[in-house]
C-alpha positions as a Python dict, from the first residue, in 0.01 Angstrom:
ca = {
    (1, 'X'): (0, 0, 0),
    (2, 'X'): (274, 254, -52),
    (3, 'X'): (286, 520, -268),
    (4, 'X'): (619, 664, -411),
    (5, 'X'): (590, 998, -534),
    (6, 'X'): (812, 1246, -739),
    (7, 'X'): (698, 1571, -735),
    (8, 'X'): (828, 1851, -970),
    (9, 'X'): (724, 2215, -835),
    (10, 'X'): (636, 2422, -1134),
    (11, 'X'): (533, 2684, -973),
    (12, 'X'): (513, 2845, -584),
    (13, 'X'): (426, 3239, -617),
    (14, 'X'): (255, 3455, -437),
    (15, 'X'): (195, 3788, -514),
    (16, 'X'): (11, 4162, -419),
    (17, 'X'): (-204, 4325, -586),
    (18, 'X'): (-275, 4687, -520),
    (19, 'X'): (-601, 4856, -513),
    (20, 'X'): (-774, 5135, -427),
    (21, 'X'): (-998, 5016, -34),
    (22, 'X'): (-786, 4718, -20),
    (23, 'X'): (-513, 4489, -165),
    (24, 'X'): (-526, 4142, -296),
    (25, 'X'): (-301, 3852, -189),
    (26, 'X'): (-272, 3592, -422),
    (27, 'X'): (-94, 3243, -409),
    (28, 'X'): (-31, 2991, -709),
    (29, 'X'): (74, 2656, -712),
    (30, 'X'): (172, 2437, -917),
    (31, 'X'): (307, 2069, -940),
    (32, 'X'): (387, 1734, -1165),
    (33, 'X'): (378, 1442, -947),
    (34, 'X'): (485, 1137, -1080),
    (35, 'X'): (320, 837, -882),
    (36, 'X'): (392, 454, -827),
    (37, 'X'): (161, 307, -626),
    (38, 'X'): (205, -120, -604),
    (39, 'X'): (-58, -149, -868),
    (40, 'X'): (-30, 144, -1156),
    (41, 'X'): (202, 451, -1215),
    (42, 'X'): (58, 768, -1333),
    (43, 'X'): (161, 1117, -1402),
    (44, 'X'): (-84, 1365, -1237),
    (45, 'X'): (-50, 1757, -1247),
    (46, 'X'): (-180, 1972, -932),
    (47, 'X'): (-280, 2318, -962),
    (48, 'X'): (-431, 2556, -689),
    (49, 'X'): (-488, 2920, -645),
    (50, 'X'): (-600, 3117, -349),
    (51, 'X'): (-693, 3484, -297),
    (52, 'X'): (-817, 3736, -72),
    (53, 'X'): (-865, 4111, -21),
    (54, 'X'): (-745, 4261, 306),
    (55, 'X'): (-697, 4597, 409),
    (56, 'X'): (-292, 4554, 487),
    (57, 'X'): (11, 4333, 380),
    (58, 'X'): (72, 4219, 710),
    (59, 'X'): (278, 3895, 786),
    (60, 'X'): (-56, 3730, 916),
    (61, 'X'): (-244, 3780, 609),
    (62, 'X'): (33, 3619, 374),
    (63, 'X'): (9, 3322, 623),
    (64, 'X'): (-333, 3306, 601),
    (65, 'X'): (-335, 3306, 230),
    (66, 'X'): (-38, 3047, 161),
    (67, 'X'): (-242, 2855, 409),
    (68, 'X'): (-527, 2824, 232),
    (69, 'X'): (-401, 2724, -49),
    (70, 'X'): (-155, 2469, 73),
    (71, 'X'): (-537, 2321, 190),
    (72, 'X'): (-621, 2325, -98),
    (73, 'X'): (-302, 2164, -259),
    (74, 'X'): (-314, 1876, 11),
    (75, 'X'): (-727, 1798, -59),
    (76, 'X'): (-610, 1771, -435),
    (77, 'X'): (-303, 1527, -390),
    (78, 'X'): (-541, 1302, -124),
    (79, 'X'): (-779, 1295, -427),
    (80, 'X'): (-549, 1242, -673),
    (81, 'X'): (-359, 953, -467),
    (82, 'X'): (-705, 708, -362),
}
């Protein structure tokens, strides 16, 4: 029941946006993950992206948006690995 997995990291951003009321924190990510599982090998891609408007840059609200979207990155892989 083990998996081995190879996982090339495309891409790992994250970014500000500027606007007028607020600014928008963005995160990307992106990866190739070849699997081998006992009974196939596959190559599956993974690709996430989460954003969110706050009022300031602040360390906490980077956290909170690389957060989510390392969520999000780990409820894809689960899917992509049952």
């Amino acid at each position: 029941d083990t998996f081995v997995v190879d996982a090339n990291i495309e891409k790992f951003w994250a970014w500000m946006n500027p606007g007028f009321a607020s600014i928008t924190l963005s995160t990307e990510i992106s990866t190739e993950l070849d699997i081998k599982s006992p009974s196939d090998n596959s190559k599956e891609k993974i690709y996430v992206k989460a954003a969110d408007s706050f009022q300031l840059g602040t360390e906490s609200n980077w956290i909170e948006v690389i957060n989510q979207a390392l969520r999000l990155y780990v409820d894809g892989l689960k899917a992509k690995l049952k």
